[in-house]
Backbone as CSV, one residue per row, in Angstrom:
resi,resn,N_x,N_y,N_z,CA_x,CA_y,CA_z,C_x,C_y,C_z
1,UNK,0.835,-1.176,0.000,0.000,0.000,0.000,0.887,1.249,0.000
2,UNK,0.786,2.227,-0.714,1.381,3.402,-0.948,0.676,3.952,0.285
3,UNK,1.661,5.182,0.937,1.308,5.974,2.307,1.586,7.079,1.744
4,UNK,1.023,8.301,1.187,1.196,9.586,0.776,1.502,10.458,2.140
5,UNK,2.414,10.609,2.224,3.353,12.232,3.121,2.635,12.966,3.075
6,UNK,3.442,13.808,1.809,2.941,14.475,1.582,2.833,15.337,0.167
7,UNK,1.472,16.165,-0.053,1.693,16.849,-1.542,1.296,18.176,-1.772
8,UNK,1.703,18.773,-2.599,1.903,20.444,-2.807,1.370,20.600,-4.464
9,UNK,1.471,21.588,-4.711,0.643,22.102,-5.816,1.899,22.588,-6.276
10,UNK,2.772,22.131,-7.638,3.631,22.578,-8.482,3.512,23.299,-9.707
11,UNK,4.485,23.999,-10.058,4.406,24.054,-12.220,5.576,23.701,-12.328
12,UNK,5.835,22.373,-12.932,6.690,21.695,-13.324,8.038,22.336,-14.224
13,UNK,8.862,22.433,-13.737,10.173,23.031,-14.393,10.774,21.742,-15.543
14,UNK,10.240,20.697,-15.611,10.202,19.344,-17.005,9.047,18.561,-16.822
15,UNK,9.150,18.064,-17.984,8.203,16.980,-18.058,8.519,15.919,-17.243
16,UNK,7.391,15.223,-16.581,7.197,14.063,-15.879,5.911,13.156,-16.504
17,UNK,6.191,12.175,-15.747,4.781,11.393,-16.399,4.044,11.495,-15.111
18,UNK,2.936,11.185,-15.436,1.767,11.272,-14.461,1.356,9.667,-13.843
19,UNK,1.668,9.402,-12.577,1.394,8.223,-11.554,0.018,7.784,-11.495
20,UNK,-0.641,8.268,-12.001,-2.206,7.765,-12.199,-2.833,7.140,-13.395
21,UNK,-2.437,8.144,-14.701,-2.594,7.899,-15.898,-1.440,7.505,-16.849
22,UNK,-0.394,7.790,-16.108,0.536,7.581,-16.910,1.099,8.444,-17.950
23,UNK,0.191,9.012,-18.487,0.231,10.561,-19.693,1.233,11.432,-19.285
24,UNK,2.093,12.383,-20.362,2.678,13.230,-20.008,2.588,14.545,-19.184
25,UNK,3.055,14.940,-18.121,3.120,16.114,-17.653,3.640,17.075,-18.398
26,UNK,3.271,18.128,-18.941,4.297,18.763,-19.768,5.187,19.751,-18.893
27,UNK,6.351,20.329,-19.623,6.860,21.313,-18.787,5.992,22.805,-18.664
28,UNK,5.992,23.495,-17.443,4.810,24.333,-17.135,3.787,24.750,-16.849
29,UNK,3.150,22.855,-16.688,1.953,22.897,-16.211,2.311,22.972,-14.835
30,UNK,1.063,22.781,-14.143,0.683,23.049,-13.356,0.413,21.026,-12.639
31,UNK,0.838,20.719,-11.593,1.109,19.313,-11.349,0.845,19.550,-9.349
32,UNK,0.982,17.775,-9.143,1.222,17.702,-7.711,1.963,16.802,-7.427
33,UNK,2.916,17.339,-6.792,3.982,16.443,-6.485,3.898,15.613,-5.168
34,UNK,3.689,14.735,-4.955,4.348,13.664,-4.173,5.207,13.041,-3.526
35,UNK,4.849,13.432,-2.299,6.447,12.283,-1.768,5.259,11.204,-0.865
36,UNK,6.291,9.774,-0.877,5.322,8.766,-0.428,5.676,7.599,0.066
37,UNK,5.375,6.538,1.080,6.072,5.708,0.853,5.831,3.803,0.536
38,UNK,6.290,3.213,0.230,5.699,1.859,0.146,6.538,1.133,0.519
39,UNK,5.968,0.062,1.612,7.032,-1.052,2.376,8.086,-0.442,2.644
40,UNK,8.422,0.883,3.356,9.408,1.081,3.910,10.325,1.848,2.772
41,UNK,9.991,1.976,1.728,10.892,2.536,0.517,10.322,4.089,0.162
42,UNK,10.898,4.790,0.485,10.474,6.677,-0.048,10.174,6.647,-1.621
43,UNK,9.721,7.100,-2.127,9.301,7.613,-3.225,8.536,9.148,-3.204
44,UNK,9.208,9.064,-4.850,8.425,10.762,-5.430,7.535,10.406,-6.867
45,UNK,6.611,11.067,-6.658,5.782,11.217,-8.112,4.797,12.633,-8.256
46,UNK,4.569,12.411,-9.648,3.544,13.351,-10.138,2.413,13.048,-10.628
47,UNK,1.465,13.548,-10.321,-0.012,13.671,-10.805,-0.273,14.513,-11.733
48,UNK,-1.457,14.683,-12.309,-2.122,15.502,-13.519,-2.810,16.255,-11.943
49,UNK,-3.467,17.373,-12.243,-4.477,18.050,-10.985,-5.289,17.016,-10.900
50,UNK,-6.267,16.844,-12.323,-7.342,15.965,-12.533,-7.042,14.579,-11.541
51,UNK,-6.144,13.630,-12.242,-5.759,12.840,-11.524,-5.989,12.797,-10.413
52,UNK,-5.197,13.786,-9.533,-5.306,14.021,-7.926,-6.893,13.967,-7.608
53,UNK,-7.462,14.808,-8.420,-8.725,14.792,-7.824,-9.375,13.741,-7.971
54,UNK,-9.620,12.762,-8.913,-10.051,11.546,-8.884,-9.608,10.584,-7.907
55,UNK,-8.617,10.269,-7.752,-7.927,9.835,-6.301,-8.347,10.354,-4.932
56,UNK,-8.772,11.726,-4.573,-9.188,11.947,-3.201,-10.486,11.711,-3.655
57,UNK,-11.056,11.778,-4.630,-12.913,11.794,-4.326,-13.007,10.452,-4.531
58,UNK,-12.236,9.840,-4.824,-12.485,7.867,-5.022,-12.523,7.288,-4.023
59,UNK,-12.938,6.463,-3.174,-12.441,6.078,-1.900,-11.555,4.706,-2.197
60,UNK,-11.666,3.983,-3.360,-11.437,2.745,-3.601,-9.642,3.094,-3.732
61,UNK,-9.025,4.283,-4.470,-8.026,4.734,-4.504,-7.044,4.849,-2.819
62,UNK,-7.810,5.076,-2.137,-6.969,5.189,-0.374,-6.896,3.989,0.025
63,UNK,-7.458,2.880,-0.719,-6.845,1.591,0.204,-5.735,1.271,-0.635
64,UNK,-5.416,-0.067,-1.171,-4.193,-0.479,-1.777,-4.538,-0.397,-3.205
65,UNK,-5.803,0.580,-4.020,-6.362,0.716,-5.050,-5.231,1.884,-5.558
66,UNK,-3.940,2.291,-5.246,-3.026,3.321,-5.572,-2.341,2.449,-6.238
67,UNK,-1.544,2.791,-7.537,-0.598,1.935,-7.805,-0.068,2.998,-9.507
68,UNK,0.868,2.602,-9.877,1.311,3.498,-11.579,1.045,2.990,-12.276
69,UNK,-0.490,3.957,-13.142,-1.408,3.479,-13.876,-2.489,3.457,-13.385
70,UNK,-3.089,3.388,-12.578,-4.103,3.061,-11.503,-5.690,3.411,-12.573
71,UNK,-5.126,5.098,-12.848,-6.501,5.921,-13.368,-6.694,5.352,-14.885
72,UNK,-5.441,4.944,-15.282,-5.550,4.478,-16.695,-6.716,3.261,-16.518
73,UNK,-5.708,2.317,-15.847,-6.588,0.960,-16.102,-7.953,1.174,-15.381
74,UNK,-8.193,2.111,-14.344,-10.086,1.966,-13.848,-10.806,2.417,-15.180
75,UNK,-10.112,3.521,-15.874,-10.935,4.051,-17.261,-11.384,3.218,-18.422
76,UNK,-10.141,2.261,-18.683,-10.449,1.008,-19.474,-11.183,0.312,-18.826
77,UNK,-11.302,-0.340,-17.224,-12.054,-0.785,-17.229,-13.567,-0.597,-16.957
78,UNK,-13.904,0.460,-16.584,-15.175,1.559,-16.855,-15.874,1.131,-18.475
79,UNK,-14.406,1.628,-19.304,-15.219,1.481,-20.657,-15.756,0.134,-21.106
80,UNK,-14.992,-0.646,-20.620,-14.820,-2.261,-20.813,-16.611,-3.073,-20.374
81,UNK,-16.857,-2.571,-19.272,-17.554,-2.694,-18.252,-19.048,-1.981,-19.323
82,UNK,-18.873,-0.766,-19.475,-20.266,-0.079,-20.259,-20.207,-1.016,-21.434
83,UNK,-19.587,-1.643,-22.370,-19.541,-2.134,-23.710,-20.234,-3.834,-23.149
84,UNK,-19.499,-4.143,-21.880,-20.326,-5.127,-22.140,-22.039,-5.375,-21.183
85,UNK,-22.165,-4.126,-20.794,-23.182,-3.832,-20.484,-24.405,-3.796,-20.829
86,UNK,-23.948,-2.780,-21.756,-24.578,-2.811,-23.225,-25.091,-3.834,-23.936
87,UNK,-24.335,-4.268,-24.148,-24.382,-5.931,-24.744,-25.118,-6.934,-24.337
88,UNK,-24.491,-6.867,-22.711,-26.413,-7.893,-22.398,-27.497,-6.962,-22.609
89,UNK,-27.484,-6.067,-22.438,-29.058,-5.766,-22.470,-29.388,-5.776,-23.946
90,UNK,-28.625,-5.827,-24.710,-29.535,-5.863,-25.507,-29.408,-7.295,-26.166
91,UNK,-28.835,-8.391,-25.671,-28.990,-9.490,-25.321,-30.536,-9.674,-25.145
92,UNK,-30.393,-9.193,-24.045,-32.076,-9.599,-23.095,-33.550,-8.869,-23.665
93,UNK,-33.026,-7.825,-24.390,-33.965,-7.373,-25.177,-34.501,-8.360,-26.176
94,UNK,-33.355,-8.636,-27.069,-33.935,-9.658,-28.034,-34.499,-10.823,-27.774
95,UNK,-34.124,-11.297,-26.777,-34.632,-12.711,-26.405,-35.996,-12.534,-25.445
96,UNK,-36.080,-11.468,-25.038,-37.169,-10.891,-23.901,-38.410,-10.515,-24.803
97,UNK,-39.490,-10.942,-24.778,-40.661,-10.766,-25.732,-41.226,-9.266,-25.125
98,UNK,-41.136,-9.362,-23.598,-41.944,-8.329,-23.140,-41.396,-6.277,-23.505
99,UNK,-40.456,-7.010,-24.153,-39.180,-5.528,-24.595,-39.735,-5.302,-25.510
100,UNK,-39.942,-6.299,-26.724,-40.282,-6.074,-28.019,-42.015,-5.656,-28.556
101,UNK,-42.445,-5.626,-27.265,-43.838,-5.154,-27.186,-44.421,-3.803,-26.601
102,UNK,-44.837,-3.351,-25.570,-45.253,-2.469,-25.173,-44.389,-2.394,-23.364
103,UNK,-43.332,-3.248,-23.660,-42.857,-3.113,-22.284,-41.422,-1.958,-22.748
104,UNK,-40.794,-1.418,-23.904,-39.669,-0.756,-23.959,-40.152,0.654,-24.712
């Protein structure tokens, strides 16, 4: 489990990549830096703002749901998740008589 220290509100003097999404930080934005630690080992990283904010309003993110990549892969699997969502229902539509009548 990652233990966040602590973090501050930067504008990046280079590019970094972003610990959530992975995407580039460019130089000049505007970022949050990180210091942190896991099993006893210090670490530093950067966030997108966005990022950050998805992480404190997530709760699933404060347990051991932190990790590099984290925001990438919940987004794929979000999308992953609506496509096949989708899919049954309209699965169940077709096979469901009461859809194809006055029930949809």
């Amino acid at each position: 489990m990652i233990d966040i220290r602590t973090k501050r509100l930067v504008k990046t003097r280079k590019e970094h990549t972003c610990f959530g999404c992975t995407e580039t930080i460019e130089k000049g934005e505007n970022a949050v830096a990180c210091a942190a630690k896991q099993d006893e080992q210090h670490m530093r990283f950067h966030l997108h703002e966005d990022c950050n904010k998805m992480i404190v309003k997530d709760k699933w993110f404060s347990g051991s749901g932190l990790y590099y990549g984290c925001i990438k892969d919940a987004k794929q699997d979000e999308q992953h998740m609506r496509f096949h969502l989708h899919e049954d229902c309209n699965k169940m539509i077709v096979k469901d008589k009461w859809f194809s009548g006055s029930g949809l």
